[in-house]
C-alpha positions in Angstrom: -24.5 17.2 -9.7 -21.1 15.9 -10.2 -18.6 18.2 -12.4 -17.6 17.2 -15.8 -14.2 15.7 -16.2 -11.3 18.0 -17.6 -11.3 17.0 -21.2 -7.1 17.0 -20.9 -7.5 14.4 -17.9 -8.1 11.1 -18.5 -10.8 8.8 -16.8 -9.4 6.9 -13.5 -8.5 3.3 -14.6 -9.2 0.0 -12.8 -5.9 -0.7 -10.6 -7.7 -3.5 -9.0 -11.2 -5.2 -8.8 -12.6 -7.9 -6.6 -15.7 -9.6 -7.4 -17.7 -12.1 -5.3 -14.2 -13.0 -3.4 -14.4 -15.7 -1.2 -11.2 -17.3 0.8 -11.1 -20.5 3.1 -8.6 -22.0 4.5 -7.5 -25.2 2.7 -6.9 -27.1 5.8 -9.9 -26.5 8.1 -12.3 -25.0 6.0 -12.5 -21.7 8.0 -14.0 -18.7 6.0 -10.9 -15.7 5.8 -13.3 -13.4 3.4 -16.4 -13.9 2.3 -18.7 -12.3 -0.7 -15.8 -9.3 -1.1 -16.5 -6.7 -3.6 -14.0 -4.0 -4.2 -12.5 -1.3 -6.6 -9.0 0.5 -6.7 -8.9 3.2 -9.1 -6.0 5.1 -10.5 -4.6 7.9 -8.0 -7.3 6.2 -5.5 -5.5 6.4 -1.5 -7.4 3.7 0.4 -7.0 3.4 4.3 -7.7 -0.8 5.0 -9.2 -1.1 8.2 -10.4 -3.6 10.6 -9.6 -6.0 13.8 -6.9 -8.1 14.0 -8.0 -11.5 11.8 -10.4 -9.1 10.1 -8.7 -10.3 6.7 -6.7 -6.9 6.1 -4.2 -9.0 5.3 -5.3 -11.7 3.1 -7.0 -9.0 0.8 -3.6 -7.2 0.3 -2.2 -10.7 -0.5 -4.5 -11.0 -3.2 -4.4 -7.3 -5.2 -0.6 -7.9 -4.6 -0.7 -11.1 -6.9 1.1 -13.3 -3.8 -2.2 -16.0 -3.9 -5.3 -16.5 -5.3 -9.2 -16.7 -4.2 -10.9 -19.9 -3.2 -14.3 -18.3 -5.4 -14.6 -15.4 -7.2 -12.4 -12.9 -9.4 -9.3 -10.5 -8.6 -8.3 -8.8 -11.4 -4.8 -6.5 -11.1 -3.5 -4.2 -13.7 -5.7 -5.4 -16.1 -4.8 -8.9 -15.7 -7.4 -11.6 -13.7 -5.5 -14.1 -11.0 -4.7 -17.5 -12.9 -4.6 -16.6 -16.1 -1.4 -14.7 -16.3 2.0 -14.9 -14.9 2.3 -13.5 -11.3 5.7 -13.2 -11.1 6.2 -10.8 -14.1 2.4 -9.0 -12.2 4.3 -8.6 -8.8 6.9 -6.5 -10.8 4.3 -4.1 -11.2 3.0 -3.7 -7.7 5.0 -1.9 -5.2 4.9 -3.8 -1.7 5.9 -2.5 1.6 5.6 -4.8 4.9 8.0 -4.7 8.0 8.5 -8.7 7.3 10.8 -8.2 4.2 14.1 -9.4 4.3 17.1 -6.8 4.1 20.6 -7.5 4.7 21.4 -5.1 7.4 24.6 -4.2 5.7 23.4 -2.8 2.6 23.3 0.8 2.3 20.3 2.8 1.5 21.3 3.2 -2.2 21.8 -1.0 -2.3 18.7 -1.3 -1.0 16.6 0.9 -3.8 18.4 -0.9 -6.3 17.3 -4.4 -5.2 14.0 -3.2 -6.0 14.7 -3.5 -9.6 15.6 -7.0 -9.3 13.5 -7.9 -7.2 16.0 -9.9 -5.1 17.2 -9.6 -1.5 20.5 -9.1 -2.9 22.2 -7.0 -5.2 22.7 -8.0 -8.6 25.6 -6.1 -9.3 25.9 -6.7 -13.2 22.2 -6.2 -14.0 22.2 -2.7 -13.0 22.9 0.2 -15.6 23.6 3.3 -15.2 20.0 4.5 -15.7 19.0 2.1 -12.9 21.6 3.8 -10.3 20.4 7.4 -11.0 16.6 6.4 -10.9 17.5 5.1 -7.1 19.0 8.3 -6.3 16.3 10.3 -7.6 14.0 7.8 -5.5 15.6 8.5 -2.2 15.7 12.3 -2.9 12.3 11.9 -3.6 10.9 10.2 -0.2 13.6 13.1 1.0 15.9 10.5 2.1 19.4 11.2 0.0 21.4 11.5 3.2 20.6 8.0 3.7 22.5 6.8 0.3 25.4 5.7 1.9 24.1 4.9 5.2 24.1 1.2 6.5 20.7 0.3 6.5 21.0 -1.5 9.9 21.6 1.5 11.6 19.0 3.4 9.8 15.8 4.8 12.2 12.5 2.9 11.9 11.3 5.9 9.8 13.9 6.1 7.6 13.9 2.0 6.5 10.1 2.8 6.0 11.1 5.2 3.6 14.0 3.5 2.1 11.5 0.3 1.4 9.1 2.8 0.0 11.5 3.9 -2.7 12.6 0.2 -3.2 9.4 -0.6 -4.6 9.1 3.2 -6.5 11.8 1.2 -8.3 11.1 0.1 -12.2 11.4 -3.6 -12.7 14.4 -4.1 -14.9 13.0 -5.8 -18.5 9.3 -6.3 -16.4 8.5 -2.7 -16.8 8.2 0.1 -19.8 11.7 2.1 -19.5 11.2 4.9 -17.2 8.1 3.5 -16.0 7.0 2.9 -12.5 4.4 0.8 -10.3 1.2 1.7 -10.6 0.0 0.2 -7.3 1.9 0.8 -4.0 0.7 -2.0 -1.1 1.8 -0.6 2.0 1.1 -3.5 4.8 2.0 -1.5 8.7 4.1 0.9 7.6 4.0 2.9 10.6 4.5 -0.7 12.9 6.6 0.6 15.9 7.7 4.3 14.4 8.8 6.9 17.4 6.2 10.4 17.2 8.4 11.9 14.3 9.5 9.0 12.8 5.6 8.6 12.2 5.3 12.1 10.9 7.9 12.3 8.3 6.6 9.3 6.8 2.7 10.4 7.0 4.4 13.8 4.9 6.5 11.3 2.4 3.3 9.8 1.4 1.5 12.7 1.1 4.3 14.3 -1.2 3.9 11.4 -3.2 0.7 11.3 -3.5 0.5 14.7 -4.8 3.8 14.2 -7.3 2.1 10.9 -8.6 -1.2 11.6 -9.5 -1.8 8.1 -11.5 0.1 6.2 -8.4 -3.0 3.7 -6.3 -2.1 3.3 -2.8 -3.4 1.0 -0.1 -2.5 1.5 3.5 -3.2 -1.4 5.9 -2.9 0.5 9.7 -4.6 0.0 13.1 -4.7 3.9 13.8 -6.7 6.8 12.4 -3.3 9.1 13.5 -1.9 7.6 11.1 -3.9 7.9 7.5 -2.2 11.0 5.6 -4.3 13.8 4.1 -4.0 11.8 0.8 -6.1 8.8 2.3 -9.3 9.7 0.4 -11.0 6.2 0.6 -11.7 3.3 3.3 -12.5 -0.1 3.0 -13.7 -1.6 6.8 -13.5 -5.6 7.4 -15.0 -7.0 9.8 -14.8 -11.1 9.6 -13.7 -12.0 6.6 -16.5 -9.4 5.2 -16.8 -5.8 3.7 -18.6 -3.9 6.6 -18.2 -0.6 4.5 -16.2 1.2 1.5 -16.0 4.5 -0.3 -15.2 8.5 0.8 -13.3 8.5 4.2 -16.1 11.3 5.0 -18.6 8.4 4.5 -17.2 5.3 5.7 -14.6 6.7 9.1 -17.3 7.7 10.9 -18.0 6.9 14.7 -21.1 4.8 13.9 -19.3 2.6 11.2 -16.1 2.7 13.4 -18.2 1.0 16.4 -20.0 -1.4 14.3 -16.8 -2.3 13.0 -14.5 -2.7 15.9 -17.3 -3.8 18.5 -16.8 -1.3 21.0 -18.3 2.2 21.4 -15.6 4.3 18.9 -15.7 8.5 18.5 -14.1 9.6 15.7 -12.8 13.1 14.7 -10.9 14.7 12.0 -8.8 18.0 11.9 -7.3 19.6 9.1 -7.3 16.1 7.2 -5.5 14.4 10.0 -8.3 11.7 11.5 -8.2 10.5 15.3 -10.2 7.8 16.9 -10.7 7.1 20.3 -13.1 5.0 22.8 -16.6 6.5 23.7 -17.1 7.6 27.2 -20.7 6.9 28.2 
């Protein structure tokens, strides 16, 4: 029987919702997702699984407002895909891939403060006061404020994983409520080429946050089970284009799911809410 709610908490919103999604590919026809169905609650950590050209990918694409389904609905924030503006909807998503553009130059502090502008480049004259504290307090909070005044070019894989992070923590200058934050964080590979502890300290970042932020939604797009933090308390596997299983990680990371999922015989284990996969030995 499931426990009533704390009357001083309030019910988990709707972050994001797919329904019936369908994508093809304009050119050749070929079917990217099919018959997707899928819910991101408020303070929901989901762990997005799958193959390479399982449609991880396309799916973060869509709850992060940057294109739209060939059938079916994708609602974000409370708004459905083409019948609001995405550009002021992207200010309220917090994206994090490896393939974003960063002048190499900027220091850590720069970098934050782009996130309120949403541009690769500072806009010197837009920020305020307010806006230059708020990206100190970001970095100290992904416990990164050594990095402030550190060239982001020579910064550690780790530590521009964290940097981004904060970047889009960032409130959207006039696109947000003042003081506000993103309510949906998209993390795309954030671990993509990180050393042992340059994986670990990020892994604990996101766990802090999860635990400072309870309203925050995360999704984590990863190839490796080593890599989902404690927080991760959801899964959603892909296999195809199609939704081969969602819900509780306890439910859906499991070694008969895993196989079915990847295609190969796949044994999975957790310990002390760290998870580990590896190939089954006959």
């Amino acid at each position: 029987m499931t426990s009533p709610q704390p009357a001083d908490r309030p019910a988990a919103r709707v972050i994001a919702a797919l329904e019936g999604v369908g994508v093809r590919r304009s050119t050749t026809g070929q079917v990217i997702l099919d018959a997707v169905d899928w819910t991101v609650r408020s303070g929901e950590h989901w762990a997005l699984l799958g193959a390479n050209g399982a449609g991880k990918s396309t799916v973060l694409r869509l709850i992060g407002a940057l294109m739209f389904p060939t059938v079916g609905t994708v609602e974000v924030l409370g708004h459905r895909l083409g019948s609001v503006d995405v550009r002021e909807l992207r200010a309220a998503i917090g994206l994090v891939s490896s393939a974003q553009k960063v002048p190499q130059d900027a220091t850590g502090h720069t970098v934050v403060l782009t996130g309120a502008t949403g541009t690769v480049q500072p806009l010197w004259r837009t920020y305020d006061r307010a806006a230059r504290e708020r990206a100190h307090e970001l970095l100290a909070e992904l416990d990164c404020k050594e990095l402030t005044d550190r060239p982001y070019g020579v910064c550690s894989g780790g530590q521009r994983a964290r940097i981004l992070i904060a970047r889009a923590l960032m409130p959207a200058l006039h696109r947000l409520p003042r003081g506000g934050a993103p309510e949906l964080l998209l993390l795309d590979e954030p671990f993509n080429a990180l050393d042992l502890p340059s994986r670990e300290d990020l892994i604990d970042a996101l766990h802090r946050l999860a635990r400072s932020r309870p309203e925050l939604a995360t999704v984590t797009v990863t190839h490796h089970l080593e890599e989902l933090s404690p927080a991760i308390g959801h899964a959603l596997l892909l296999r195809d284009g199609r939704v081969q299983a969602r819900g509780p990680v306890e439910e859906v990371l499991t070694g008969a799911r895993m196989t079915a999922c990847f295609g190969r015989p796949v044994e999975v284990s957790r310990h002390e809410g760290r998870w580990l996969a590896r190939s089954a030995r006959s």
